[in-house]
C-alpha positions in Angstrom: 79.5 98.2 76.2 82.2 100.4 74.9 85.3 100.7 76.3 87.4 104.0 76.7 90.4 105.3 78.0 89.6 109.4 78.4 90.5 110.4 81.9 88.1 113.2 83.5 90.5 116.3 83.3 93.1 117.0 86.5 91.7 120.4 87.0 88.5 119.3 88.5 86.2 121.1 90.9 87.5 119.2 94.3 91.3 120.5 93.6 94.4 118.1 93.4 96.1 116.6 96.1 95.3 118.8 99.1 97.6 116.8 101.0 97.1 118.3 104.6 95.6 115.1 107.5 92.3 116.7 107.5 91.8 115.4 103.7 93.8 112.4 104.1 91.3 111.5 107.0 88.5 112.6 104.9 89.1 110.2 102.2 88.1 107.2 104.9 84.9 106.1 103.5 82.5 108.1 103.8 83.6 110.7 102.3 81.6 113.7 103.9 83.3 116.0 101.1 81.2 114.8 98.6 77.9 116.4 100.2 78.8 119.9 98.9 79.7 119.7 95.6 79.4 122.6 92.8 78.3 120.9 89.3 81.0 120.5 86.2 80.8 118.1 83.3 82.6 115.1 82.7 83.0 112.9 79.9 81.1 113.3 77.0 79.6 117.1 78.6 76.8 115.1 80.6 75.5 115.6 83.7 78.1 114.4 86.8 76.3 112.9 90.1 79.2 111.8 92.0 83.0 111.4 91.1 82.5 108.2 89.7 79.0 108.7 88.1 77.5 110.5 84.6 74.5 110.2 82.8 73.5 111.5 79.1 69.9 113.0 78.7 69.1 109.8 76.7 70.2 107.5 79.9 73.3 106.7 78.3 75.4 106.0 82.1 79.1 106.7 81.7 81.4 104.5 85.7 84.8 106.1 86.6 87.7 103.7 87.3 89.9 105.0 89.1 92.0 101.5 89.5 94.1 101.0 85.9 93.2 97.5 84.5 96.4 96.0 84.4 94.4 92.2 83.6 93.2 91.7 87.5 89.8 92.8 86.4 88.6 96.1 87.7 87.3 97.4 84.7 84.4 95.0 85.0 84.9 94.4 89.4 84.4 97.7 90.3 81.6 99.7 87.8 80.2 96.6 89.2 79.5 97.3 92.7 78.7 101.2 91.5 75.9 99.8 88.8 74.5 97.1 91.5 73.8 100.8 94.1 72.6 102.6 91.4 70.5 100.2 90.4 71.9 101.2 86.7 71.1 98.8 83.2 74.4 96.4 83.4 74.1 96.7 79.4 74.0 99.7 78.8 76.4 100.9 80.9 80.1 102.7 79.5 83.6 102.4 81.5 85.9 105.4 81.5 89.4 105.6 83.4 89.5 108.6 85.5 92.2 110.7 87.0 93.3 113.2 89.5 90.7 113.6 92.5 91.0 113.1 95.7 88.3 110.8 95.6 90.5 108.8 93.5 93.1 108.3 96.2 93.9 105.5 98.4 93.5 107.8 101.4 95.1 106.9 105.1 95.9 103.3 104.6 98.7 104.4 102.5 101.6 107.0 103.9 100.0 109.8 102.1 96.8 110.0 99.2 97.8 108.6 96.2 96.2 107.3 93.4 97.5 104.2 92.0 97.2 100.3 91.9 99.0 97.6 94.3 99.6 95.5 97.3 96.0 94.0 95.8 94.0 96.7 97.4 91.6 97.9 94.8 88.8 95.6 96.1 89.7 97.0 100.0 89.7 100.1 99.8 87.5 101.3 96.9 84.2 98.5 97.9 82.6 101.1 100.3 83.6 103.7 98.7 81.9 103.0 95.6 78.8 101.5 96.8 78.3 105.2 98.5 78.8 107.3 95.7 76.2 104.5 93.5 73.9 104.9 96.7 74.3 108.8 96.9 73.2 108.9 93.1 70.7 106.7 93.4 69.2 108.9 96.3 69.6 112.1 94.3 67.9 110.7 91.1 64.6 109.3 93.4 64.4 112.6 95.4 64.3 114.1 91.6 62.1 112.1 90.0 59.5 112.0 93.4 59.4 115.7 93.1 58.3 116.0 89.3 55.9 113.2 89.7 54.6 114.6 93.4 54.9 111.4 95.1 57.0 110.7 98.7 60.2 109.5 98.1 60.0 106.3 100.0 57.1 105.4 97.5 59.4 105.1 94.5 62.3 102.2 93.6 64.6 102.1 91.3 65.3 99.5 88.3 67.7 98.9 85.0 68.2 102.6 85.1 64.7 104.1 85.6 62.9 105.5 88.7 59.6 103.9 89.5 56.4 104.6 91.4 54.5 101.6 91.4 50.8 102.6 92.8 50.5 104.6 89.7 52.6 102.7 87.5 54.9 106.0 86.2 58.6 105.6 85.6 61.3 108.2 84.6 64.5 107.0 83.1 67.9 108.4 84.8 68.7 110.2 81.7 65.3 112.5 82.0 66.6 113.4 85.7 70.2 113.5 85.6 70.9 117.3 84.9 68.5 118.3 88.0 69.8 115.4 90.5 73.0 116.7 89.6 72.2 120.2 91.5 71.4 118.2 94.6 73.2 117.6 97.6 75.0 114.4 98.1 74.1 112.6 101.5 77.1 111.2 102.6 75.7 108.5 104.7 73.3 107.1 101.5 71.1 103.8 103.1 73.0 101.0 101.1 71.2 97.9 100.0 71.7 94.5 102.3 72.7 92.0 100.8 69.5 90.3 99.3 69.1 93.4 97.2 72.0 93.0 95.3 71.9 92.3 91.3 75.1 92.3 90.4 77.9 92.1 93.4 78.4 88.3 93.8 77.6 87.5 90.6 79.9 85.7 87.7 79.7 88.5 85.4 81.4 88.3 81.7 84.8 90.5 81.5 83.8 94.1 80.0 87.6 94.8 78.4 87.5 91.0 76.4 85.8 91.8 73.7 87.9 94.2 72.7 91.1 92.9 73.9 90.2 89.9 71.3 88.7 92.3 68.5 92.1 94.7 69.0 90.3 98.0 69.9 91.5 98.3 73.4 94.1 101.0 73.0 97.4 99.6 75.3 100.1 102.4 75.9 102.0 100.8 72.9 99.1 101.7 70.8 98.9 105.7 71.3 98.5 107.4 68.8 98.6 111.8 69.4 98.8 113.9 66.5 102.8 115.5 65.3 104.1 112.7 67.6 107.2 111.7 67.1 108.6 108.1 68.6 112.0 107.7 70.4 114.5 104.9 71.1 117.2 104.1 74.0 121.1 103.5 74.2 121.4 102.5 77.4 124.3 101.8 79.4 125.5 97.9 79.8 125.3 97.9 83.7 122.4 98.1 85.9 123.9 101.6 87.5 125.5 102.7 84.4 125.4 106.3 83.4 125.7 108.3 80.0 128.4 111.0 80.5 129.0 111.7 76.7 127.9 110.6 73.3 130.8 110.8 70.7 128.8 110.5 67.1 125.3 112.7 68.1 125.8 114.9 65.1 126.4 111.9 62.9 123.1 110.2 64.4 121.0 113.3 64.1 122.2 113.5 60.2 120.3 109.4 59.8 117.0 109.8 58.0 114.0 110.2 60.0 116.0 111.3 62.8 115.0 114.5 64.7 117.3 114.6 68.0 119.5 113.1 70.1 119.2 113.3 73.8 121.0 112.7 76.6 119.9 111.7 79.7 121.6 110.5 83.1 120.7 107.1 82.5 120.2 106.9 79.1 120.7 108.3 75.3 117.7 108.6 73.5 117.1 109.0 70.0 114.3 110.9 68.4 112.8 110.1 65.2 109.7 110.1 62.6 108.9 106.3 63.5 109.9 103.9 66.4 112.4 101.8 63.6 114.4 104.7 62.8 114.7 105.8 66.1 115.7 102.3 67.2 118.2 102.2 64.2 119.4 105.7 65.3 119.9 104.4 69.5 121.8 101.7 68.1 124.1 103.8 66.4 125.1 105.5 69.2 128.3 105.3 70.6 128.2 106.1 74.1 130.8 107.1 76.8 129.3 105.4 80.5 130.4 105.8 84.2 129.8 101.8 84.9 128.7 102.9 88.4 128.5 101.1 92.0 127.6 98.1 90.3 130.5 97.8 87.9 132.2 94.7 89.5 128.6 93.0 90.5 129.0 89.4 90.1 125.9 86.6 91.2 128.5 84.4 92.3 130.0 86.9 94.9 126.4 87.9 96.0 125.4 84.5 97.0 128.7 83.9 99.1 128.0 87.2 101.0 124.2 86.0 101.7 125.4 82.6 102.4 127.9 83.8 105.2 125.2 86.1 106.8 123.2 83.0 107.1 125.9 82.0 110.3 126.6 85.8 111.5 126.1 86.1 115.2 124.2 89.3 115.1 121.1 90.3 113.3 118.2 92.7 113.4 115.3 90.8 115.4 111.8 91.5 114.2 110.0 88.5 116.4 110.6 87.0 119.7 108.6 84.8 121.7 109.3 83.2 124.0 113.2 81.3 125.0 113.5 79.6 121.1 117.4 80.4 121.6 117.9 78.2 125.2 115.2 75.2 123.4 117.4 75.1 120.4 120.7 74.8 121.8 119.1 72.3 124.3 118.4 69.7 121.6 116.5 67.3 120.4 115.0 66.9 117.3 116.4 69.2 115.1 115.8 70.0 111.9 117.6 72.5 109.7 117.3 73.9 106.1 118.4 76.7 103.8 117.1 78.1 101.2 117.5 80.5 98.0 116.5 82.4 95.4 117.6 84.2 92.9 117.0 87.9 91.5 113.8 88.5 89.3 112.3 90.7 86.7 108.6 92.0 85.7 108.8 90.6 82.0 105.5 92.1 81.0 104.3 91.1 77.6 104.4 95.4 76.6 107.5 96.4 77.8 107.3 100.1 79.8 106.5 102.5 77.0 104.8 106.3 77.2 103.6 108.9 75.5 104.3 112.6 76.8 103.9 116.5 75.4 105.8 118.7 77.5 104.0 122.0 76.7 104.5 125.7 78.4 100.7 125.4 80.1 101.0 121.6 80.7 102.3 118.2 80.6 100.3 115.7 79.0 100.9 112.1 79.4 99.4 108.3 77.9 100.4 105.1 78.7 100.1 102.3 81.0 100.8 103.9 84.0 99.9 101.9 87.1 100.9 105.2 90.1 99.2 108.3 88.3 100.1 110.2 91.2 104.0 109.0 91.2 103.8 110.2 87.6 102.5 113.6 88.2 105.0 113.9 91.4 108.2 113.3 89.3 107.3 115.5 86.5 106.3 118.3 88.9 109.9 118.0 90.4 111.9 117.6 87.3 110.0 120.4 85.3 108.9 122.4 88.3 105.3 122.2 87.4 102.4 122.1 89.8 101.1 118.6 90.0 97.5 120.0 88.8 98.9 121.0 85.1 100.8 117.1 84.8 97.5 115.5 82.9 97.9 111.4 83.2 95.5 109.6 80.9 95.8 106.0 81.8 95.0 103.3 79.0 95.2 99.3 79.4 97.8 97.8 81.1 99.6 94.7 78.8 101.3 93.3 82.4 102.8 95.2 85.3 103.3 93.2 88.0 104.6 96.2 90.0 106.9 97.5 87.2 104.7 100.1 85.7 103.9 101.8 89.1 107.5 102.8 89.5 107.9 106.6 86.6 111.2 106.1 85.1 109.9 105.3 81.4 107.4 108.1 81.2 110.6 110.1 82.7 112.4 109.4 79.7 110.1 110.1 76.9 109.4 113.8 78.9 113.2 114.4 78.3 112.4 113.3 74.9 109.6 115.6 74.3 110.6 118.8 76.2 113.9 118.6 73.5 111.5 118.6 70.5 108.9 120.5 71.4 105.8 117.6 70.8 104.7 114.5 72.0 107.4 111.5 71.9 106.6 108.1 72.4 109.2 106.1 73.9 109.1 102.2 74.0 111.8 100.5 75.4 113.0 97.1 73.8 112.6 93.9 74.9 116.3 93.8 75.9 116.7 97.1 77.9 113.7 96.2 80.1 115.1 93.3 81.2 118.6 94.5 81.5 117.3 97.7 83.2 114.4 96.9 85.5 113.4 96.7 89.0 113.9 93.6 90.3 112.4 91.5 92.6 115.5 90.7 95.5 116.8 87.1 95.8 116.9 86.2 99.5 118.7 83.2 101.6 117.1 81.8 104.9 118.4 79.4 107.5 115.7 77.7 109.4 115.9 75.7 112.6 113.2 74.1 114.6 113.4 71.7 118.0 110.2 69.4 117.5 108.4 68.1 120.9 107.6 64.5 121.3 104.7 65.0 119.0 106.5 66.2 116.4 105.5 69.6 116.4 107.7 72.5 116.5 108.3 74.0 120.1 110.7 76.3 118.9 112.2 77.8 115.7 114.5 80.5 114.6 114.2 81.7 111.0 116.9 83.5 109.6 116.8 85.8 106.4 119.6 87.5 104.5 119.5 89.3 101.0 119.4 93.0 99.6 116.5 94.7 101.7 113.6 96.2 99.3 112.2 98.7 102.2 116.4 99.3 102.7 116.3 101.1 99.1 113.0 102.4 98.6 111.6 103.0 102.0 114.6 103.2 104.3 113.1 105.6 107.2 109.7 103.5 107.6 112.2 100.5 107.7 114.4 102.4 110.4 111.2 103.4 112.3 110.3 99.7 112.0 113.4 98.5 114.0 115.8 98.1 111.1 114.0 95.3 109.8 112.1 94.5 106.1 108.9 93.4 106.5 108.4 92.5 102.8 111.8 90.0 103.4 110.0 88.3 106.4 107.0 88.4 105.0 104.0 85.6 106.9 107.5 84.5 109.1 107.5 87.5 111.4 103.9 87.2 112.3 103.9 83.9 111.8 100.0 82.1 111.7 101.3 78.5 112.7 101.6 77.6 116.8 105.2 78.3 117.4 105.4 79.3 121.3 108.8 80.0 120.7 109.8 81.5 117.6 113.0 84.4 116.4 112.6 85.7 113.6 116.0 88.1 112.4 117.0 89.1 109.2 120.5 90.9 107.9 120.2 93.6 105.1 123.2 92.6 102.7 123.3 95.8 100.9 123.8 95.8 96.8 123.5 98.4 94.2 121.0 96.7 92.4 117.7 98.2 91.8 115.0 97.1 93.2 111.3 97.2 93.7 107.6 95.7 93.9 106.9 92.4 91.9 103.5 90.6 92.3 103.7 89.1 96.0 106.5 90.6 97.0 108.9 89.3 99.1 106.4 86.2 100.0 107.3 84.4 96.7 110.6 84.1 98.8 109.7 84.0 102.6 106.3 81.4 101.5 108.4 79.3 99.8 111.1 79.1 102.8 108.4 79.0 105.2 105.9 76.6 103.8 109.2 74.2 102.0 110.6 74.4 106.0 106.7 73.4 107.2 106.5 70.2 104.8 109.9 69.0 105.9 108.5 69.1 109.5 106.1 67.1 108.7 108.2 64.6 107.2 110.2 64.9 110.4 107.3 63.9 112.2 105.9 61.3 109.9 102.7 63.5 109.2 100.4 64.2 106.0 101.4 67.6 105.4 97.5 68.5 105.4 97.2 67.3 108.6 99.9 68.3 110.2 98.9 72.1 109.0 95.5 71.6 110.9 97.6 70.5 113.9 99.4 74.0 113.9 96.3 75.9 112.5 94.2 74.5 115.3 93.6 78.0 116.8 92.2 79.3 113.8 88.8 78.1 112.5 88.8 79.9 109.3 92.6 78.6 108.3 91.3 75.3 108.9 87.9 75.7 106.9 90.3 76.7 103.8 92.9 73.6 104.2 89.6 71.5 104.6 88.5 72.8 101.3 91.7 72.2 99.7 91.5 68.9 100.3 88.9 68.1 99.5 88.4 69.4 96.2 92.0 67.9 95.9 90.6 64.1 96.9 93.2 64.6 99.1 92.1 61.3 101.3 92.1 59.2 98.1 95.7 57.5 97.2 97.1 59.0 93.9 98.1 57.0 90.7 101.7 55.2 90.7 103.0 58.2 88.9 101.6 61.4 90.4 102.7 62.8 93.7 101.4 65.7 95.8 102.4 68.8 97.5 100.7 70.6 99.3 101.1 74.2 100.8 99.2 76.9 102.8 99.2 81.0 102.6 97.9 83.8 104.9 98.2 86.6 102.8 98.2 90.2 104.8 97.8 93.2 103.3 100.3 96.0 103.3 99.4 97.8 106.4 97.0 94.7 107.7 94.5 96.5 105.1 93.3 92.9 104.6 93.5 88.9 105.5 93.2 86.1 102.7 93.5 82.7 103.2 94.9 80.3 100.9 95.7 76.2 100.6 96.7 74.7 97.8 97.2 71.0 96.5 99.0 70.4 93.4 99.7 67.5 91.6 103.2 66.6 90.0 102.8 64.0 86.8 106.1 61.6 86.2 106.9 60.2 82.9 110.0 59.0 82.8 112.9 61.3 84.1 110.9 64.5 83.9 108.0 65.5 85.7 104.6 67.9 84.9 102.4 70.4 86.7 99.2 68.3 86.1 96.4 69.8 88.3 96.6 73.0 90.8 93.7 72.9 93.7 93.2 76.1 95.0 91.0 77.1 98.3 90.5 80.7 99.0 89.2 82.6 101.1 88.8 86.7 100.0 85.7 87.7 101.9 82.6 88.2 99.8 83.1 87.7 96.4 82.2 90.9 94.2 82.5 88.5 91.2 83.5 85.2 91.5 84.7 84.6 87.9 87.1 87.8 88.7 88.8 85.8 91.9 89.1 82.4 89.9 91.2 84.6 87.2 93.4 86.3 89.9 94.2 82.8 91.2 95.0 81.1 88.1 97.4 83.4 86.8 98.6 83.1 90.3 99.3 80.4 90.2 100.7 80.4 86.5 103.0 83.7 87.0 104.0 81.2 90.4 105.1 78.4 87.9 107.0 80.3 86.1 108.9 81.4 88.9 109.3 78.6 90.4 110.5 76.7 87.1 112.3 79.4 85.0 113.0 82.8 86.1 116.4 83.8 87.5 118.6 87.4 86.4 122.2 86.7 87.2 125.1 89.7 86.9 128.5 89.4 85.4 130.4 92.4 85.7 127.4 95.2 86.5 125.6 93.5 83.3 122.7 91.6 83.6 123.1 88.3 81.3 119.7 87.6 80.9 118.2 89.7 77.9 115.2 88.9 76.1 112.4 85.5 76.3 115.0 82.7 74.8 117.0 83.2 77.8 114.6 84.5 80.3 111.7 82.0 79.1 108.4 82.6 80.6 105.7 80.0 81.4 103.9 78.0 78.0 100.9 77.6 77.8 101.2 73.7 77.1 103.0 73.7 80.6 99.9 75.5 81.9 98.1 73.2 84.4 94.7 72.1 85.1 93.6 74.8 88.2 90.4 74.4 89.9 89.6 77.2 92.6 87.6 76.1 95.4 86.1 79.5 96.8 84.7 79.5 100.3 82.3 81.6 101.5 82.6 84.5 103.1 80.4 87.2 105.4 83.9 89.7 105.7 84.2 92.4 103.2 85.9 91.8 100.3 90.1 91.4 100.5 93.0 91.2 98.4 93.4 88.1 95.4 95.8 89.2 92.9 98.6 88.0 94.7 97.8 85.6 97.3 97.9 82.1 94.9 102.4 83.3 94.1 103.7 82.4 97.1 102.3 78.6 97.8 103.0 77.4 94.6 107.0 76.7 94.6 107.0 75.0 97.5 104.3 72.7 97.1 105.8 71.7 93.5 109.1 71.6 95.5 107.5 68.9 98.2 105.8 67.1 95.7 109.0 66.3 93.7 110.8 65.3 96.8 108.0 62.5 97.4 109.1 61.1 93.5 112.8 61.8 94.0 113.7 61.8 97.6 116.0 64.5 96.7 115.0 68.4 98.4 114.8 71.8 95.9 115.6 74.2 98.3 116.7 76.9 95.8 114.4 78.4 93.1 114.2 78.2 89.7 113.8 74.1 90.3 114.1 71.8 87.2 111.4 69.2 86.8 113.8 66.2 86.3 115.4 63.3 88.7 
C-alpha cells in the first residue's frame, strides 16, 4: 500500500471556501452538494467519484484524507470507514492527503469551515461523512455495472473492489466502471450498510504509514525536497515578545559563503542560504538590535505570586452556580481545602515547526507539516494579498504537533524568506528557538473547598481558578460572549459530572504577555488534575476507596459507572497490592469542544517503590469512545496518552527570567524515556454511540492518579506539577 503526500489541487470544481451560512450548513452530513457534481481528475488523471474517492482503469483505488496524520492514526482510521462503504480491496487500496474543498471542512461545529485537525474531532465529524461519499460510490459503480450487464440494480453486490451479479455469475471490477460511474449523479442520501455488513470498521487493522515510517520513505516536512530550493535559518530575539528592529552586520552575513539573503522580519532575522548549515552558521552570525517587548521584565517567580493572591480575591467571574455552596461553606463542618499548580508548558515535538514555501506571481505554494491548512492559506492571503484559492497547501506527515503546528507562524516565516529570493525556502527552526519561542500551554492555580455531609460526600464546593486565560488571548469575544469566563481553564469543573448540589465554579484571568495556545488536552491536564487530586483527597476525608467513592458520586450515570467498573477490574482493583506498590486511581469525562462529543475515561495506575524513589509500573485504562472504527487505533491514542501525561506530570515546566525562557533544548526540558515507559493495558468498553474523541482524553487523569498514589507511600500531597518520584 503506498503512501503519498500529493494534495488534490486548491482550484477544484466545488470552489474554495464559499464561506456564506448556506454552505456552512450544507457541510452537516449529508452533504446534498455532492449530488451535482461536474467531472475533473484527481490524482494520478483517474476517474473521481466523490471528493474523497478515485479509481484507475486497472482498479487501482486511490482514499482522500483530509485529516493530516500527525501519529493519532487517520491515515489508516479513516480510508477505513470509506473502503468498508465501498466495499473496496483493503490491499490494494492507495492513501493521498487532500486539500482545499469544502468537503474537507469541519463545517458548523466549528465558528466557521475550516479544514484542519484538533479538539480530537476527526473521528466526529468526518465518520458520517465518509461512510456517504464510500456509499454514494458504491451506488454509482452498481447502477454502472447493472446497466452494461442488463440486470436490476438490486440484483447485484459488491466485493474486494468488483461488482457482482450472482444468478449469472458475471463480475466487473471498479476500474472497468469508474470513468462512466463518474458521469453519474451522486445520491446524497446513499443506503449505508448496518452494522453486520461491515468488513473493516471495528476491526484491528495494521497501521498503513508504519512501514514506511520504519523503512524512512514517509516524506515529513523536514524531508522536502522542491527543485532551486534554497533553506533558511533564524536569529531570533531572546524574549518571548521580542522584536527585530535592526540588523547591524547584514552585508557582512550576506558576503558568508553559501549565503544568499538576509531578511528581516518582525519577529525574527532570517538568513538564506544554499543548505540549512550555512544558513544556521549565517543566523548565528547576526548581530541583532531587539525591542524586548511587554514581556521584558517577565519573571516565573512574580507570576506565581500574582496567581497565588487571586486565589483569595473577593471577586471573580462565575461560570457555575448551583445552588447556596457560599452560605454551606461558611456554615462549617467538614471542610476540606487544597491548592494547586502548574507551571507553563511547551509542544516539544520530535521535528521542530519547519516549511517549505514558493512565493510566485500566480501562486503560493506551500509543504510541510501543517496541521490548519485553512489557517495557512488565511494568513498568506492577508500578508500577500492573495486569494485564498491561489495559496496551494500540500500537507505531508506530521513528526508531533500536539496543537503547535495548527497555529501558521513558521510557514509565515519561510514565505518572507522566499518572496525575498524569488524560490522556494525551507525554513526549520532549531531545537532551541522552538522551545524558547512557542506557544505554550498556560500554568494555572486553583483553590478548592468542599463542606462534606455526614456521609462524607461533598454537599457543597467552590472551585476557584486563576492563571493567564487561553480563550483571553486567542478567542477573547467568544470568551466575552461566554460571560468573561475560559472554558478551557475550567475545563470538566464548570459542568462538573460528579453530584455536587451545591457547587461555584469562578475563575480570574491574570493577564500576561506570554503566548499561548492549544496543547493536547488543553486546559484539562490542569483543571483534571485539580479536580480529580481534590476528588481523591475527599475520599480520604471520608475514609473511602477512591473507586468507590467515584461510584458514590457517579451514581446518576450508568455509563460513568460501567467505565470505573472496568477500570477496576482489569486493574484487580479488589485484590490487595504487593508491600511495595501503591495505587491511584482517577476518572475523566472528556467533552468535546462545542459538546461535539462525550468520552469516558477511569484509570488505575500503579506506583512501584524501591527504596527512596518510586516507578510508573502499570497504567489501566477504561474507555469509553463509542464504536470503535479500529480498536488498535484507540489503544495507541491512549497509551501515548498516557505517556505524553507522564511526561507532564514528571518533567515538563518553562520558567521566565527576564522575558527569556530558560529552558532550551531536551537536557533541560527532558521528555519521557522510554525505560520510564509503563506497562498500559486499555480496557475498551463497548459501545452502540457513534464514534467520539480519543486522542486526548487518557492526559488529564494521569497526574493525579500518580500524584494519589505517591501520597499512599509517603503521606506527603503533590499538589503542584512537575512531581518528583522520591520521598
Amino acid at each position: 500500500m503506498p503512501l503519498q503526500s500529493e494534495s488534490v489541487a486548491s482550484l477544484s470544481r466545488r470552489g474554495f471556501l464559499k464561506g456564506s451560512a448556506a454552505i456552512a450548513g450544507a457541510l452537516c452530513i449529508p452533504l446534498p452538494v455532492l449530488a451535482n457534481r461536474t467531472v475533473d481528475s484527481g490524482p494520478h488523471g483517474t476517474s473521481e467519484i466523490t471528493d474523497w474517492i478515485w479509481i484507475e482503469p486497472n482498479g487501482k483505488i486511490t482514499l482522500g484524507l483530509s485529516q493530516c496524520e500527525c501519529g493519532q492514526g487517520v491515515y489508516t482510521g479513516m480510508p477505513q470507514v470509506l473502503a468498508d462503504e465501498l466495499d473496496a480491496d483493503w490491499q490494494g487500496i492507495t492513501v493521498t492527503f487532500v486539500t482545499g474543498r469544502d468537503a474537507y471542512r469541519t463545517g458548523a461545529a466549528y465558528e466557521e469551515p475550516q479544514q484542519f485537525v484538533g479538539a480530537s474531532m476527526s473521528a466526529t465529524l468526518f465518520y458520517q461523512r465518509l461512510r456517504i461519499a464510500g456509499a454514494q460510490a458504491r451506488e454509482v459503480l452498481v447502477l454502472t455495472a447493472a446497466r452494461r450487464m442488463q440486470v436490476r440494480p438490486g440484483q447485484c453486490h459488491t466485493e474486494r473492489g468488483s461488482v457482482y451479479h450472482g444468478a449469472t455469475g458475471r463480475s466487473l471490477g471498479y476500474g472497468e466502471l469508474a470513468e462512466e460511474a463518474a458521469k453519474l449523479p451522486l445520491n446524497p442520501t446513499p443506503r449505508l450498510k448496518n452494522e453486520a455488513a461491515h468488513k473493516l470498521i471495528g476491526k484491528d487493522l495494521l497501521r498503513l504509514d508504519t512501514p514506511a515510517k520504519v523503512d524512512g520513505s514517509a516524506e515529513f516536512g523536514i524531508d522536502v525536497k522542491v527543485g532551486d530550493m534554497l533553506y533558511g535559518a533564524l536569529k531570533m530575539p531572546p524574549t518571548v515578545t521580542g522584536k527585530v528592529v535592526g540588523i547591524r552586520n547584514a552585508d557582512a552575513v550576506r558576503a558568508m559563503p553559501g549565503v544568499k539573503a538576509v531578511v528581516q522580519a518582525p519577529d525574527t532575522a532570517i538568513v538564506v542560504a544554499t543548505s540549512y548549515w550555512l544558513a544556521k552558521k549565517g543566523a548565528d552570525a547576526l548581530e541583532i538590535d531587539v525591542d524586548p517587548g511587554a514581556a521584558k521584565s517577565l519573571d516565573s517567580d512574580a507570576i506565581m505570586a500574582v496567581r497565588k493572591a487571586a486565589l483569595g480575591a473577593p471577586e471573580a467571574v462565575v461560570a457555575t452556580k448551583l445552588g447556596d455552596p457560599d452560605a454551606l461553606l461558611a456554615a462549617g463542618g467538614k471542610v476540606v481545602e487544597a491548592d494547586y499548580h502548574t507551571p507553563y508548558i511547551v509542544h516539544a515535538t520530535m521535528e521542530s515547526v519547519n516549511a517549505t514555501v514558493h512565493v510566485r506571481e500566480d501562486a503560493i505554494e506551500v509543504w510541510g507539516p501543517i496541521q490548519g491548512q485553512d489557517f495557512v492559506r488565511n494568513a498568506l492571503g492577508k500578508l500577500y494579498n492573495r486569494k485564498p484559492e491561489t495559496i496551494i497547501v500540500h500537507t505531508t506527515f506530521l513528526g508531533g504537533s500536539f496543537g503547535r503546528k495548527f497555529l501558521p507562524d513558521f510557514v509565515v516565516h519561510a514565505a518572507r524568506a522566499s518572496a525575498a529570493v524569488g524560490k522556494p525556502v525551507k525554513v526549520i527552526r532549531s531545537r532551541e528557538d522552538d522551545i524558547r519561542h512557542g506557544f505554550y500551554r498556560p500554568g494555572v492555580s486553583g483553590r478548592f473547598r468542599a463542606v462534606l455531609d455526614e456521609r462524607g460526600m461533598p454537599k457543597a464546593m467552590h472551585a476557584r481558578l486563576t492563571g493567564q486565560s487561553l480563550y483571553g488571548v486567542i478567542k477573547a469575544d467568544r470568551m466575552a460572549k461566554n460571560g468573561g469566563w475560559d472554558e478551557t481553564m475550567l475545563e470538566a469543573i464548570y459542568d462538573c459530572v460528579y453530584r455536587v448540589p451545591n457547587l461555584k465554579v469562578d475563575m480570574i484571568d491574570v493577564k500576561q504577555p506570554i503566548p499561548v495556545s492549544f496543547m493536547r488536552s488543553v486546559g484539562s491536564t490542569s483543571s483534571i488534575f485539580m479536580l480529580e487530586s481534590f476528588v481523591n483527597e475527599l475520599a480520604d476525608a471520608a475514609g473511602m476507596d477512591p473507586y468507590r467513592y467515584r461510584r458514590a458520586l457517579l451514581a446518576h450515570n450508568p455509563l460513568a459507572v460501567r467505565v470505573l467498573d472496568a477500570a477496576a477490574r482489569g486493574a484487580n482493583w479488589d485484590r490487595k497490592p504487593a508491600p511495595n506498590i501503591t495505587r491511584g486511581f482517577t476518572f475523566n469525562l472528556y467533552t468535546g469542544r462545542g459538546e461535539a462529543f462525550q468520552t469516558y475515561v477511569a484509570m488505575a495506575l500503579e506506583l512501584e517503590r524501591a527504596g527512596k524513589a518510586f516507578k510508573v509500573r502499570r497504567v489501566v485504562c477504561a474507555v469509553e469512545a463509542g464504536r470503535a472504527i479500529n480498536p488498535n487505533l484507540i489503544r495507541a491514542n491512549i497509551e501515548g496518552g498516557i505517556g505524553f501525561a507522564l511526561t507532564n506530570t514528571l518533567k515538563s515546566e518553562i520558567t521566565f527570567k527576564e522575558g527569556v525562557v530558560q529552558q532550551s533544548n531536551f537536557h533541560d526540558y527532558p521528555l519521557l524515556q522510554l525505560a520510564e515507559m509503563p506497562r498500559i493495558e486499555v480496557v475498551i468498553v463497548d459501545s452502540d454511540r457513534p464514534p467520539q474523541g480519543c486522542g486526548e482524553v487518557s492526559v488529564g487523569p494521569v497526574a493525579p492518579a500518580v500524584a494519589h498514589a505517591l501520597y499512599l507511600a509517603t503521606k506527603s500531597r503533590r499538589r503542584s506539577m512537575p512531581m518528583k518520584l522520591e520521598t
